[in-house]
C-alpha positions in Angstrom: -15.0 -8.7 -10.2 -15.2 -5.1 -9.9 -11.9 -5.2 -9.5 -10.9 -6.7 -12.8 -13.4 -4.5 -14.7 -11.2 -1.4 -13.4 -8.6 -3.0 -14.3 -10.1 -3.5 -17.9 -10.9 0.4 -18.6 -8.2 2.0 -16.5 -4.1 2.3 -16.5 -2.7 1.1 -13.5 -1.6 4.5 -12.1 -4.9 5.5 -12.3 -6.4 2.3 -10.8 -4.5 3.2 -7.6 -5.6 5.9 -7.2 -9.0 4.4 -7.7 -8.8 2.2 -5.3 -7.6 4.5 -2.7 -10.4 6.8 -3.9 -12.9 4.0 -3.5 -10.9 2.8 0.1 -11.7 6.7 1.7 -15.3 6.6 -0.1 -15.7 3.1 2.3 -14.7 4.8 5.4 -16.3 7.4 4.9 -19.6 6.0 4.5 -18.8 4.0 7.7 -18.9 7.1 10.0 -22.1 9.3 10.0 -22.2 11.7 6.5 -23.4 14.8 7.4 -26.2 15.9 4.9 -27.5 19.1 3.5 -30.6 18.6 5.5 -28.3 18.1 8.9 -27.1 21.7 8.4 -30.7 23.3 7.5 -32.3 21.7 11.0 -29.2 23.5 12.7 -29.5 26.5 10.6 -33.4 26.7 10.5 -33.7 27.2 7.2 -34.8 25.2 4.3 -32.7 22.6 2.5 -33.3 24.3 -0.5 -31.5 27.3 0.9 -28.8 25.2 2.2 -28.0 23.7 -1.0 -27.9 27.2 -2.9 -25.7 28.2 -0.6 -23.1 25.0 -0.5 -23.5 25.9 -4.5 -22.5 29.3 -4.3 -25.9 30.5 -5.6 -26.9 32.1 -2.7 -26.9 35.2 -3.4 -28.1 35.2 -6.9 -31.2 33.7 -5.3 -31.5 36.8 -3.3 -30.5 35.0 -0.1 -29.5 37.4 2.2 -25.3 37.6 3.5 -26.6 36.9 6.9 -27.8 33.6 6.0 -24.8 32.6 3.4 -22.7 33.0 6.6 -24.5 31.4 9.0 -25.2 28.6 6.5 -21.6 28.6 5.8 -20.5 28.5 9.5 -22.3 25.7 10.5 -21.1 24.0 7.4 -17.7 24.3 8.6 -18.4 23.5 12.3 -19.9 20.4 11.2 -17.5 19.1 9.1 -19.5 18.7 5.9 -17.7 17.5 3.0 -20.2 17.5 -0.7 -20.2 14.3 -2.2 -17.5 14.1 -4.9 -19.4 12.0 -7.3 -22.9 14.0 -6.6 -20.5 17.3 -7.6 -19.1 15.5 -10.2 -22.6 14.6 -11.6 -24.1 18.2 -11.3 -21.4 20.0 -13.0 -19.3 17.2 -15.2 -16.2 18.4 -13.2 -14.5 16.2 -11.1 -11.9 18.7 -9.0 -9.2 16.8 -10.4 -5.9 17.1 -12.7 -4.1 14.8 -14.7 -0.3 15.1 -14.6 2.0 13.1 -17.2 5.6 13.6 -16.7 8.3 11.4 -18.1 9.4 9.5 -15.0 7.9 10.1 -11.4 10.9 8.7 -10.3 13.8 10.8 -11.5 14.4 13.4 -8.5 13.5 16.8 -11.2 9.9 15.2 -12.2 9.4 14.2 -8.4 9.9 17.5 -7.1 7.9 19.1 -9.6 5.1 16.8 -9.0 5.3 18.0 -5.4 4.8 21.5 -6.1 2.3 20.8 -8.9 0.1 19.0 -6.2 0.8 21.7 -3.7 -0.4 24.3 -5.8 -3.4 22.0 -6.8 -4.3 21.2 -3.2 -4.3 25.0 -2.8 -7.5 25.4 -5.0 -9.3 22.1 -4.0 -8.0 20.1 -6.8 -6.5 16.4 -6.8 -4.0 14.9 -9.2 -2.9 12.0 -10.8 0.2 10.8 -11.5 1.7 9.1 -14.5 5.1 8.4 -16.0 5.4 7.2 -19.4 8.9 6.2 -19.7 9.6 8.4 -22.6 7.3 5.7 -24.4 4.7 7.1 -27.4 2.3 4.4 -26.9 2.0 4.4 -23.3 1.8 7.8 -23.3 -1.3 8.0 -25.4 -2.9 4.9 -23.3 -2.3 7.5 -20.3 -4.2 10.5 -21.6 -7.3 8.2 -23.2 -7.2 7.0 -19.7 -7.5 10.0 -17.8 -10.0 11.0 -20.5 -12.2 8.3 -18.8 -11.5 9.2 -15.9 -13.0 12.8 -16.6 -10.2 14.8 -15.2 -10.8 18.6 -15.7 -7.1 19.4 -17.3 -3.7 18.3 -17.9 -0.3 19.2 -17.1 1.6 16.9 -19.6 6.2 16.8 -20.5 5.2 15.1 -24.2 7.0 12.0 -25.8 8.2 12.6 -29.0 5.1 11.5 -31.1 2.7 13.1 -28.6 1.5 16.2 -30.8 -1.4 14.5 -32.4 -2.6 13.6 -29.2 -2.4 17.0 -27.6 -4.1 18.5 -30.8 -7.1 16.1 -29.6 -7.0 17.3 -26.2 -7.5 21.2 -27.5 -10.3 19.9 -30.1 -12.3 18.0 -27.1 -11.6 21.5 -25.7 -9.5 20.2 -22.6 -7.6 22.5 -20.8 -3.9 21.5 -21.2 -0.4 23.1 -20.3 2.8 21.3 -21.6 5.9 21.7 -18.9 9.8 21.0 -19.8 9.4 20.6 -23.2 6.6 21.5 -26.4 5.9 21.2 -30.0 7.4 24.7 -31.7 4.6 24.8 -34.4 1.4 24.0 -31.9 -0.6 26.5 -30.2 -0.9 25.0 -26.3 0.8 27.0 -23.6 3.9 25.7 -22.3 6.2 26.6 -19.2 10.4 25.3 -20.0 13.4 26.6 -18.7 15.5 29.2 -21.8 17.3 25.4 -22.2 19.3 27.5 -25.4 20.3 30.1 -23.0 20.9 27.9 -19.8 23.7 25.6 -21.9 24.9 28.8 -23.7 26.2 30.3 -20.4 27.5 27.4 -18.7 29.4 26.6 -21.9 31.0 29.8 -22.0 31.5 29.7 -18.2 34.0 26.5 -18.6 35.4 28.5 -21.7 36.0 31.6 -19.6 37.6 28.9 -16.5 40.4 27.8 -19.4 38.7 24.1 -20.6 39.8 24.1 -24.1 38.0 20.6 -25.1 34.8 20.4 -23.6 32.6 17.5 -24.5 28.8 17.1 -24.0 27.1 13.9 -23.6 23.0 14.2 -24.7 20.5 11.5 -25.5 19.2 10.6 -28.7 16.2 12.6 -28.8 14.4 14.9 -30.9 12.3 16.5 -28.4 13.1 20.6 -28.2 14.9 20.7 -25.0 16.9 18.4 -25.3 18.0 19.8 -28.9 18.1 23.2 -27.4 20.6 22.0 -24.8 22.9 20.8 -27.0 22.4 24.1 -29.6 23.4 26.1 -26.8 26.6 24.0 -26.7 27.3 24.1 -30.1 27.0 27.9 -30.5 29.4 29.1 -27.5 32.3 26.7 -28.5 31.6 27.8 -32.0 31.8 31.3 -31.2 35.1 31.0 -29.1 36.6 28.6 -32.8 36.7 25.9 -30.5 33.7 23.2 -31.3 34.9 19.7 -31.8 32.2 17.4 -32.7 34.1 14.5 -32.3 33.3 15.8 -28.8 29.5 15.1 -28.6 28.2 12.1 -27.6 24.8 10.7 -27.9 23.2 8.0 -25.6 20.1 5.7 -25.9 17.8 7.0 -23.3 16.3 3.6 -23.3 19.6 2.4 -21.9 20.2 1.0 -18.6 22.6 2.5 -16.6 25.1 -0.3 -17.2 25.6 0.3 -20.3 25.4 3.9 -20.5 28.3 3.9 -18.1 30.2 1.2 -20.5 29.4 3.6 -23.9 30.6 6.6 -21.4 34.2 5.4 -20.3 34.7 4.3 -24.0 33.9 7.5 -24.9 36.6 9.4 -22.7 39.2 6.8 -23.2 38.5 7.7 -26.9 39.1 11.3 -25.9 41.8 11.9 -23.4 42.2 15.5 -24.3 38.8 16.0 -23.3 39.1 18.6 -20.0 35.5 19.4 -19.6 32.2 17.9 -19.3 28.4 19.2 -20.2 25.7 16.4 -18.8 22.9 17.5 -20.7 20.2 15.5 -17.9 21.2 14.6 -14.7 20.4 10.9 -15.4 23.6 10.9 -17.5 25.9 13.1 -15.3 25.2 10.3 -12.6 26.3 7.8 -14.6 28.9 9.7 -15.5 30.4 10.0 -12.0 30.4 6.4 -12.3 32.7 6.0 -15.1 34.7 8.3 -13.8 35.0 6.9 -10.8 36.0 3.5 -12.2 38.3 5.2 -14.6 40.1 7.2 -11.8 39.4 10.5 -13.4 40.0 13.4 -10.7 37.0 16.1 -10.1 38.3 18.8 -11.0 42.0 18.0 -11.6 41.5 16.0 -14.8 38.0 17.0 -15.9 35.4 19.9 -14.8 31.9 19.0 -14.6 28.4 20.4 -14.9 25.2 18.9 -15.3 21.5 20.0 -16.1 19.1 19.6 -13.2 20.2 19.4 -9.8 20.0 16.2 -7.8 20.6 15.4 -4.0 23.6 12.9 -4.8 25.3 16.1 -6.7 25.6 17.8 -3.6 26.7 14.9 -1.3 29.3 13.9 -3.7 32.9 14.7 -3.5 33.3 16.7 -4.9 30.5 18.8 -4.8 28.8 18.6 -8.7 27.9 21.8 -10.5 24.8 22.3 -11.9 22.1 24.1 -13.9 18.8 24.0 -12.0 15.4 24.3 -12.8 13.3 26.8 -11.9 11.0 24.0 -10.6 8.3 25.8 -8.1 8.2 29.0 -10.6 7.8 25.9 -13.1 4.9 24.4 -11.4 3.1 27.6 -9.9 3.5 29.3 -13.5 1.4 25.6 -15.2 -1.2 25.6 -12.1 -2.3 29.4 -12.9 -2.2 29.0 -16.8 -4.2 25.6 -16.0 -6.8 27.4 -14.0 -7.2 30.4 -16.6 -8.6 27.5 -18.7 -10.5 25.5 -16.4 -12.6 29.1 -15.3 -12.9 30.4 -18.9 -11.7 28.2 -21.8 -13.3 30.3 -24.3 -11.9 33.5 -23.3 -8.4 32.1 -22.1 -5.4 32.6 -24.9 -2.5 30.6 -25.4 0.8 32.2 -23.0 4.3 30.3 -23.6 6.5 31.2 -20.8 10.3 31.1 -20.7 12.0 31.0 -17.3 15.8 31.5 -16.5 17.4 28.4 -15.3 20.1 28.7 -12.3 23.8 27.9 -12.8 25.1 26.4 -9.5 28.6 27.1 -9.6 30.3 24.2 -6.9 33.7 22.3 -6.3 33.4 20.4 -9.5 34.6 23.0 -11.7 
């Protein structure tokens, strides 16, 4: 039953993480919890002392450094852990972050997620993962649900139709950081990769290699980066009096990957000329290799290729694919710290959008 009622207030990302949560919590209270009053019979001081200490008021109570330590040492050499829910009771925080990205399982959101819970780990904080599918609704049922669930801040990559929801984040006064991609007008800190810049120089890279039709195959999205990409594009081949836009091609991201291989090989039958390739996700340049394969296009004889974010099958392919990575650990370390600024000092914290240099990785593909 108490089961079902999670199930009834909580997504069900979250309710794993519940349930392993509430699994540890069992264990736990299966072996024997050291208390605060354990540590003041082995310290020989009062539990009142303890707890200022374990509370980091010791020495505003005038407790003297000789007792913080020893208090604090046999602490440690106990083991003690503080109850989370006690801590969570006394000072509304819960130690924990919620992270929205667009899909846990493409390999750039995974490996941020990684760092992102490496740098959390590092300052005593837990997170939780969601993907929302590049879905609006879902999206919003994500952050109302980690509302509940009382985390202390957000690190979120926004759906299209997200900005009213982030605008209620910063009016309940929740510390939020937006990573990969923002809303231009709204005042939230952000960490992205210089997308414009990042497509601009790989552009002109093929240009400067002698590709004289060079396609580029986006999704159809509004969201910034995406429209940055492709802007990039649009400007280096303009400035060289070579853009084509018979030469762009736009894909349903809601697409399987069936049929974004079957719109892909129409397109390049459609365009034989075309000598060059800009994926604009790495999503797309995999199904790309796909089509190509099938079509018996040769890497790099017939057609040069680069794609945005770097992926594991990239490098075991042969050829070897050229990409434009992420900066994903500065990425990650960069929303942690601007995450943290908030969580210590909301009031006195101001808004920072950060740009960061992506990294062409020139391979055997061009």
């Amino acid at each position: 039953m108490f089961k079902k009622y999670l199930q009834n207030r909580f997504s069900n990302s979250i309710l794993v993480y519940i349930c392993v949560y509430l699994t540890d919590v069992k264990r736990t209270l299966s072996m024997k919890k050291i208390t605060i009053k354990d540590i003041a019979l082995k310290a020989e001081v009062s539990i009142s002392t303890v707890s200022f200490v374990i509370n980091g008021k010791g020495e505003k109570m005038g407790i003297s450094a000789a007792v913080i330590k020893k208090v604090q040492d046999i602490a440690e050499k106990l083991h003690y852990r503080p109850s989370m829910i006690a801590t969570s009771l006394r000072t509304g925080k819960t130690r924990s972050i919620g992270l929205i990205v667009e899909d846990i399982s493409n390999q750039f959101f995974a490996d941020l997620a990684r760092v992102i819970e490496d740098e959390a780990k590092n300052i005593d904080y837990r997170v939780f993962y969601c993907s929302t599918g590049d879905d609006d609704e879902r999206s919003e049922e994500l952050i109302h649900s980690l509302l509940q669930a009382n985390v202390d801040g957000f690190i979120i990559t926004p759906t299209r139709k997200l900005e009213d929801k982030i605008d209620l984040l910063l009016k309940l006064k929740k510390p939020v950081v937006l990573v990969d991609r923002y809303f231009p007008g709204q005042q939230v800190s952000h960490v992205v990769m210089d997308n414009y810049e990042a497509s601009h120089s790989a552009t002109k890279f093929l240009i400067e290699k002698g590709c004289k039709n060079i396609a580029v195959v986006n999704i159809t999205s509004e969201m910034i980066q995406m429209t940055l990409r492709e802007d990039g594009y649009r400007d280096a081949l303009k400035e060289a009096g070579m853009y084509n836009e018979s030469l762009v091609l736009h894909v349903n991201y809601h697409s399987n990957e069936e049929t974004r291989i079957e719109e892909l090989v129409n397109f390049f039958n459609k365009n034989p000329k075309i000598d060059a390739v800009l994926f604009l996700a790495n999503y797309m340049g995999l199904a790309g290799l796909q089509a190509f394969k099938g079509m018996g296009i040769r890497i790099p004889e017939d057609i040069s290729v680069i794609s945005f974010d770097d992926h594991d099958s990239f490098k075991l392919h042969t050829p070897t694919i050229s990409v434009i990575a992420q900066p994903i650990e500065d990425i990650a370390i960069n929303a942690i710290q601007l995450l943290t600024s908030q969580m210590i000092d909301l009031e006195k914290f101001e808004v920072e959008k950060r740009l960061k240099k992506g990294n062409l990785i020139i391979r055997e593909s061009v």
